[in-house]
C-alpha positions in Angstrom: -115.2 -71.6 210.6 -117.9 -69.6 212.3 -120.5 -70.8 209.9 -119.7 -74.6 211.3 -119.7 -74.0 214.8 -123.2 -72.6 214.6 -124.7 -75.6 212.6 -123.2 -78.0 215.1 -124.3 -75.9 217.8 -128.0 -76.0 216.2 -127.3 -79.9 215.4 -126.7 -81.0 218.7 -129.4 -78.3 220.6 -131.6 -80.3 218.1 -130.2 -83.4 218.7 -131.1 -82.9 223.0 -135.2 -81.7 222.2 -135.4 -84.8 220.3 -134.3 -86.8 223.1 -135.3 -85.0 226.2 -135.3 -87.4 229.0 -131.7 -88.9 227.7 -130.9 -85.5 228.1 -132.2 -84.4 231.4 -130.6 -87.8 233.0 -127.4 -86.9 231.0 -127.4 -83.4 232.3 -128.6 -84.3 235.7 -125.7 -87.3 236.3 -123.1 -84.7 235.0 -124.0 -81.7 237.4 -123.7 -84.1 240.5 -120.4 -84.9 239.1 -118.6 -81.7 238.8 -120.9 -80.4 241.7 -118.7 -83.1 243.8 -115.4 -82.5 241.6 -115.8 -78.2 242.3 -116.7 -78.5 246.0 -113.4 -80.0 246.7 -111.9 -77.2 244.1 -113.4 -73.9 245.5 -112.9 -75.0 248.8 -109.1 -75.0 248.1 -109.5 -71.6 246.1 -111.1 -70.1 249.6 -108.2 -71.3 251.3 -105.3 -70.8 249.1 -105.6 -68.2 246.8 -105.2 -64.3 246.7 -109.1 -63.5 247.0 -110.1 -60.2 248.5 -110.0 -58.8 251.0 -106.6 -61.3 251.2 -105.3 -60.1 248.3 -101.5 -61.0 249.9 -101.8 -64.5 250.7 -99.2 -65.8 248.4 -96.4 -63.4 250.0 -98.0 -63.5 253.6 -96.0 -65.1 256.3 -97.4 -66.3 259.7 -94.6 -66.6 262.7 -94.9 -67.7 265.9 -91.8 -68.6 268.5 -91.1 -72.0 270.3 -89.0 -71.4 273.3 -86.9 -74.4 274.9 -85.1 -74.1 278.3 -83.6 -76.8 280.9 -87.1 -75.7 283.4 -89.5 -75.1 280.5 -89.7 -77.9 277.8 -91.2 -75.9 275.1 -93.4 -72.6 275.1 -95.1 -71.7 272.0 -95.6 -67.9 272.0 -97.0 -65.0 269.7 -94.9 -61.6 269.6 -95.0 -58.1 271.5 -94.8 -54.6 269.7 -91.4 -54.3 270.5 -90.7 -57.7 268.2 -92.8 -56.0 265.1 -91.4 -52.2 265.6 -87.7 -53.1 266.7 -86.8 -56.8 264.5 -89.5 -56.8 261.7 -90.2 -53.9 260.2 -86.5 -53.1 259.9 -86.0 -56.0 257.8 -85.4 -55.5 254.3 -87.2 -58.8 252.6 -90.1 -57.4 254.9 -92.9 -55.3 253.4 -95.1 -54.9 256.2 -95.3 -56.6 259.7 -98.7 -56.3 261.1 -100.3 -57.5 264.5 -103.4 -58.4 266.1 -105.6 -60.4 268.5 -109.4 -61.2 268.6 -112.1 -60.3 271.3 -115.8 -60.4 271.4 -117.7 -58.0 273.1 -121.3 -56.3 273.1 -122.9 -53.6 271.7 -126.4 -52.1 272.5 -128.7 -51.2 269.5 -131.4 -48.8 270.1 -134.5 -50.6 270.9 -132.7 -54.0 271.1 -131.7 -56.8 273.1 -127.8 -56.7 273.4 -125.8 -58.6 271.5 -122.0 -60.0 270.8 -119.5 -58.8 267.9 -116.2 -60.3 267.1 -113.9 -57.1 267.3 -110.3 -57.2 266.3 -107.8 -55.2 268.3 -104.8 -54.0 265.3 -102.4 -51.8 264.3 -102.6 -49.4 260.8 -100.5 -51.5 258.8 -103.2 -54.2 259.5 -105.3 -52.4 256.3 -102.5 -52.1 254.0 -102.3 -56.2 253.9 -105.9 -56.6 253.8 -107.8 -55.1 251.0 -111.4 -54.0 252.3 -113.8 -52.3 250.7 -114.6 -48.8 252.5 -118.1 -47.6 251.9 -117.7 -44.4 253.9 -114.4 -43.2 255.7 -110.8 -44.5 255.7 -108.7 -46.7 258.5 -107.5 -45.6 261.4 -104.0 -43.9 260.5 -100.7 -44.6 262.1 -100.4 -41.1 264.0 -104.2 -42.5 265.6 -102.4 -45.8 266.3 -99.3 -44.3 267.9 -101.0 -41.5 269.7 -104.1 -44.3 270.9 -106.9 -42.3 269.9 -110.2 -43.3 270.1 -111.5 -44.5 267.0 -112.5 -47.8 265.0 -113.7 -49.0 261.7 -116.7 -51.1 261.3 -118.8 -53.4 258.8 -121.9 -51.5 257.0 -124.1 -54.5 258.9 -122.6 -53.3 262.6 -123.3 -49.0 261.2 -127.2 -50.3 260.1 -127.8 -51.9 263.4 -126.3 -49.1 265.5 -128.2 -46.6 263.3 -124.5 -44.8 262.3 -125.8 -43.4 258.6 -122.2 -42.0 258.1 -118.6 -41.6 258.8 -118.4 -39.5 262.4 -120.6 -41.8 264.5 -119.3 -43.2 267.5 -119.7 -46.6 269.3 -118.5 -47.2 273.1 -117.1 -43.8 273.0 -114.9 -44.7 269.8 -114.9 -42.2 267.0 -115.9 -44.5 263.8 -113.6 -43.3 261.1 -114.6 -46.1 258.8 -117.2 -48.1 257.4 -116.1 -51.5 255.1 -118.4 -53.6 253.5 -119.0 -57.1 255.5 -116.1 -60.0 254.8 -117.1 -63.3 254.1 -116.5 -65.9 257.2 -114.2 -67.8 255.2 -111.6 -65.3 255.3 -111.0 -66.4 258.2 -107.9 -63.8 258.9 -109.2 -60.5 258.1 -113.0 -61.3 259.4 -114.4 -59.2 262.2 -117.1 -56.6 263.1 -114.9 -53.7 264.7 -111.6 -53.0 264.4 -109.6 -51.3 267.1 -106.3 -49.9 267.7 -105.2 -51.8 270.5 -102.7 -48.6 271.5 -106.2 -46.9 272.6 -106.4 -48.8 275.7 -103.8 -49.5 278.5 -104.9 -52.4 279.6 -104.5 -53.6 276.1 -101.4 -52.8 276.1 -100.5 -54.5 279.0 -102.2 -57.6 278.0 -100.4 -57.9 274.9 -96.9 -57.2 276.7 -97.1 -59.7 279.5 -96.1 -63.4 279.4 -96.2 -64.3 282.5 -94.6 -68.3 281.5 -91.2 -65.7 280.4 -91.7 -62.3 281.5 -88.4 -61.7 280.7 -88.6 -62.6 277.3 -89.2 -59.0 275.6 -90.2 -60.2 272.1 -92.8 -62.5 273.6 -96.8 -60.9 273.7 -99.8 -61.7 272.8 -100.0 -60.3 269.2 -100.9 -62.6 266.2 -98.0 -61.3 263.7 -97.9 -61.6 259.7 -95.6 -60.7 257.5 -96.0 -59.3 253.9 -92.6 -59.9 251.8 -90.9 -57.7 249.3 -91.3 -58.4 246.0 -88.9 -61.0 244.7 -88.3 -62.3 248.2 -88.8 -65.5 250.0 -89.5 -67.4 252.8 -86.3 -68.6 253.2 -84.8 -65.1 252.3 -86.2 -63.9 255.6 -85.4 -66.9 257.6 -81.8 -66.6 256.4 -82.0 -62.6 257.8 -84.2 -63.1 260.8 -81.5 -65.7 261.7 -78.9 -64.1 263.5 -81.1 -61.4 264.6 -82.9 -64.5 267.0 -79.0 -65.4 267.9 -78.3 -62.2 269.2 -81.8 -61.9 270.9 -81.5 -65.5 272.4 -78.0 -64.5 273.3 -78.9 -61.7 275.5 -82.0 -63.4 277.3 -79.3 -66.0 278.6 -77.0 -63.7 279.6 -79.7 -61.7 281.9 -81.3 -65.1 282.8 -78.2 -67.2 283.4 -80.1 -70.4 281.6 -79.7 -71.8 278.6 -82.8 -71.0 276.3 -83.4 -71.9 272.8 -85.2 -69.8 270.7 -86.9 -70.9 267.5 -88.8 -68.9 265.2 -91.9 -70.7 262.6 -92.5 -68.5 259.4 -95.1 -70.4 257.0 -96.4 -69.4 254.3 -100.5 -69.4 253.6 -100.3 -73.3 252.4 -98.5 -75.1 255.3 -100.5 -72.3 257.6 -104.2 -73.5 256.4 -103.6 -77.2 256.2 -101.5 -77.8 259.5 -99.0 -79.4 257.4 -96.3 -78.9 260.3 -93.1 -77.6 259.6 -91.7 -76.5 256.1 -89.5 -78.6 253.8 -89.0 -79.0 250.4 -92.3 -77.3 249.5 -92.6 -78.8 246.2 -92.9 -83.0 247.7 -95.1 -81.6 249.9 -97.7 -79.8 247.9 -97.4 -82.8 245.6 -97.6 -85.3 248.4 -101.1 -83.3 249.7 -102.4 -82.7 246.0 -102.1 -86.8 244.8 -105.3 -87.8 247.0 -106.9 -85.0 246.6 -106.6 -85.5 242.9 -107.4 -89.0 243.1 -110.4 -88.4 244.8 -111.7 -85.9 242.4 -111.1 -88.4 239.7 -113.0 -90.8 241.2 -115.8 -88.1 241.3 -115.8 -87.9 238.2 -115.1 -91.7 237.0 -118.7 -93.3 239.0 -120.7 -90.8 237.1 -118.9 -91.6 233.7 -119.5 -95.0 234.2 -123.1 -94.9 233.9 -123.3 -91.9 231.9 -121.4 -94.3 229.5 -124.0 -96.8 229.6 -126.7 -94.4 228.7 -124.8 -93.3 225.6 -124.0 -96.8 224.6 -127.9 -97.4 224.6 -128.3 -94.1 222.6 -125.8 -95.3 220.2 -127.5 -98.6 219.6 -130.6 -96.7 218.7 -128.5 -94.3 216.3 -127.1 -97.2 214.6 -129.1 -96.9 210.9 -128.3 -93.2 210.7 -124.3 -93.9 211.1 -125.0 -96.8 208.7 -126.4 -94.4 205.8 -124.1 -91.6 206.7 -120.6 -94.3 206.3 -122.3 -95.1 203.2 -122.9 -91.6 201.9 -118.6 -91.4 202.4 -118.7 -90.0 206.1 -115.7 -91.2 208.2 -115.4 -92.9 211.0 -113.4 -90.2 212.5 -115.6 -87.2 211.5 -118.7 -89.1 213.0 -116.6 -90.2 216.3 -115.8 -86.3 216.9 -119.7 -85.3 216.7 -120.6 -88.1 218.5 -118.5 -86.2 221.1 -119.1 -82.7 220.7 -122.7 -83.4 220.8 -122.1 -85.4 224.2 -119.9 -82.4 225.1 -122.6 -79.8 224.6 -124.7 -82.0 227.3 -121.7 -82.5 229.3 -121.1 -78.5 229.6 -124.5 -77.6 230.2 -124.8 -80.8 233.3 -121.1 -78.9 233.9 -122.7 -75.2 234.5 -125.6 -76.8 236.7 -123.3 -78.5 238.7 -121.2 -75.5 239.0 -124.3 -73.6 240.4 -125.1 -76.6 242.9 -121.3 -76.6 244.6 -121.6 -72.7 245.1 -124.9 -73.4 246.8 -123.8 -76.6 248.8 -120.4 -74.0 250.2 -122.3 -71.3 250.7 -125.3 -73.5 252.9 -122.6 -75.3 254.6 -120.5 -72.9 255.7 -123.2 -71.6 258.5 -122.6 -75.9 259.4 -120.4 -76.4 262.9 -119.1 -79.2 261.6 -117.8 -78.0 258.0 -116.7 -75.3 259.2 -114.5 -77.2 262.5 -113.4 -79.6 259.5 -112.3 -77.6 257.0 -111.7 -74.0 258.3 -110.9 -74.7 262.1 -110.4 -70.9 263.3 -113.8 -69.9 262.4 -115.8 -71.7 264.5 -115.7 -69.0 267.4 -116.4 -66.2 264.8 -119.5 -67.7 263.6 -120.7 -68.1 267.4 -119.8 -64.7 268.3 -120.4 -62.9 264.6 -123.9 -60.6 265.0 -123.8 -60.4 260.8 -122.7 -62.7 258.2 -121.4 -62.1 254.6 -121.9 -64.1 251.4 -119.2 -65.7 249.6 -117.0 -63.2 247.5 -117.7 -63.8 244.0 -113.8 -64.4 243.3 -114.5 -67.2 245.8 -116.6 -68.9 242.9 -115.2 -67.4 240.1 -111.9 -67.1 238.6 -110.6 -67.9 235.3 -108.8 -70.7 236.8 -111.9 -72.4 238.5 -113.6 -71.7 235.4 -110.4 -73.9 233.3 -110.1 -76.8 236.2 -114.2 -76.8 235.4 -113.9 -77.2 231.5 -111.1 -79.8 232.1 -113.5 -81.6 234.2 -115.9 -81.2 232.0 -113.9 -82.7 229.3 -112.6 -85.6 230.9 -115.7 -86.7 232.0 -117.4 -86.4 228.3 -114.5 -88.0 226.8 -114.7 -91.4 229.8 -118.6 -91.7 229.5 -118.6 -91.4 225.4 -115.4 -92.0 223.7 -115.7 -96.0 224.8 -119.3 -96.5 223.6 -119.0 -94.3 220.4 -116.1 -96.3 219.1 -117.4 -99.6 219.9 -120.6 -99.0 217.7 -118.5 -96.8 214.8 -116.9 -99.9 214.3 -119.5 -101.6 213.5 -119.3 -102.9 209.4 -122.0 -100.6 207.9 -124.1 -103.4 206.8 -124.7 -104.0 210.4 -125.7 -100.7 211.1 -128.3 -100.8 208.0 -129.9 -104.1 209.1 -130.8 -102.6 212.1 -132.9 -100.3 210.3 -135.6 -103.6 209.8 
């Protein structure tokens, strides 16, 4: 079995040097294909799948709270510690709760004009739901959180510019008890320069407590919160508990209030949250209600290209038409030649398939320094690229998975089988007295 896939490996390498341009246009109209096709596809990997340093994605919730009164419409809100400490984290379909909110501020290399960083203000648990990569150090730990001590975590590109060779260095009078290697801008959640407690500074504090459109509303702040489910749990698992927990809550603001307020809180999950899909349903209509155009349009990718890639091996066929004539009348069969005919297309097809891979990496990783992609497709990073003084590549999972590397092949495969199934067929039927005339 081997034996055969090597001599119609050296069969059809054979078969593209003796036919080089045919090849290089085959190659060339295939790559700009799946280049299209793959652009679409990693873009949805970056924004859907568990890729460091989001490794939780798939179990991550993000909630925020509308509030509805008889004086206030509606108020959309984040939460305050005593929400995370006193409702979340004494849930039992809740891992983790973590919060957080995003600054930018300057720092002062030596010998350098100043510049701005993105910091992110956090708690601990903020590093158990985010998988970085320490170079040197560890996070901040939670008896630095609760006791707001001085310290922070930074990238290895913020440590080279402010000269900090190892873990004990300090920056604004913070301690740095961590160094993480740089996160790509397109994890958009975890991305920053610095990361601080947000317990080290009062004023923090205060910032993150106050809501000044309900300042009697306790659970209201400031604080981005996310929510890391058990094992085995689901979205609607926590709903169902966080449910009367909210009654009660709401029940109490209106006694001390005397109004009638309406609290509602929005958990959704890491699909609903990066498309802006609104609120949750039934989640399998609408993934497949998002997925059909997007399918559709990377069929049509795919279908232009096969179109005149199928002219180009109809051409190639007519020319091959005395050698299928003497090998149907040597006993080959129409079917054995029909799946060479394919293979050997296939072999071009993969290798226009790898290039095009190659390109759509390229064309993500340019683009994503663009205003415009980035506003488009991943709207919360547009302030992080202004304010961000370094800037990491794309992770390799990012480009690479084994499932990118399947949709790929299948793409590969439909579009081989579209631009030289038609064509082959049409000339294998051909009477083989045809085919040997043509030979004159």
């Amino acid at each position: 079995m081997l034996s055969k896939f090597f001599l119609f490996l050296r069969h059809a390498i054979a078969l593209v040097r003796a036919d080089k341009l045919f090849s290089t246009i085959y190659i060339a109209g295939t790559a700009v294909a799946i280049a299209s096709a793959m652009v679409v596809v990693i873009v949805l990997n970056i924004k859907l799948t568990d890729i460091k340093p989001e490794v939780n994605r798939s179990r991550t919730l993000y909630l925020n709270m509308r509030f509805k009164s008889e004086n206030v419409r509606s108020i959309y809100t984040e939460f305050s510690t005593l929400a995370l400490d006193s409702c979340f984290r004494k849930m039992r379909s809740v891992e983790l709760a973590t919060g957080f909110y995003n600054t930018s501020q300057s720092i002062y290399p030596k010998g350098e004009n100043p510049c701005y960083v993105a910091a992110k203000w956090c708690d601990h648990e903020f590093f158990r739901l985010y998988d970085f990569t320490f170079v040197d150090g560890r996070p901040f730990s939670e008896k630095e959180f609760r006791n707001g001590e001085r310290v922070c975590v930074v990238t290895e590109n913020v440590a080279k510019k402010l000269q900090i060779k190892e873990n004990g260095g300090t920056l604004n009078l913070y301690h740095v008890v961590g160094i993480i290697k740089p996160v790509c801008t397109l994890s958009e959640n975890a991305v920053a320069d610095i990361f601080y407690p947000y317990t080290s500074e009062p004023s923090r504090q205060e910032y993150i407590e106050h809501n000044s459109m309900l300042p009697m509303v306790t659970y209201a702040g400031s604080l981005t919160t996310r929510i890391l489910l058990r094992e085995g749990y689901t979205r609607q698992d926590f709903l169902n508990e966080a449910e009367p927990l909210f009654k009660f809550y709401c029940n109490q603001i209106n006694i001390q209030t005397g109004e009638n307020i309406e609290c509602e809180l929005s958990a959704r999950s890491n699909f609903f949250q990066q498309f802006r899909l609104g609120e949750e349903g039934s989640d399998a209509v609408v993934k497949t209600i998002f997925y059909i155009p997007i399918t559709l349009l990377i069929l049509i990718f795919l279908l232009l290209p096969a179109i005149n890639l199928s002219g180009l091996v109809s051409n190639r066929m007519e020319s091959r038409l005395p050698e299928m004539g003497i090998r149907k009348a040597f006993g080959a069969k129409r079917s054995t030649l029909l799946r060479e005919v394919i293979n050997e297309n296939l072999v071009l097809t993969l290798c226009g398939g790898a290039v095009g891979w190659v390109i759509s990496w390229f064309f993500v990783n340019i683009l994503r320094n663009s205003t415009v992609f980035m506003t488009v497709l991943f709207q919360n990073q547009t302030e992080r690229q202004a304010n961000a003084i370094t800037d990491a590549g794309m992770e390799f999972a990012m480009f690479f998975t084994p499932k990118l590397f399947l949709i790929c092949f299948l793409c590969c495969v439909v579009l081989n089988l579209m631009a030289a199934l038609i064509p082959a067929w049409r000339t294998l039927n051909n009477p083989i007295v045809e085919s040997l005339n043509q030979k004159r």
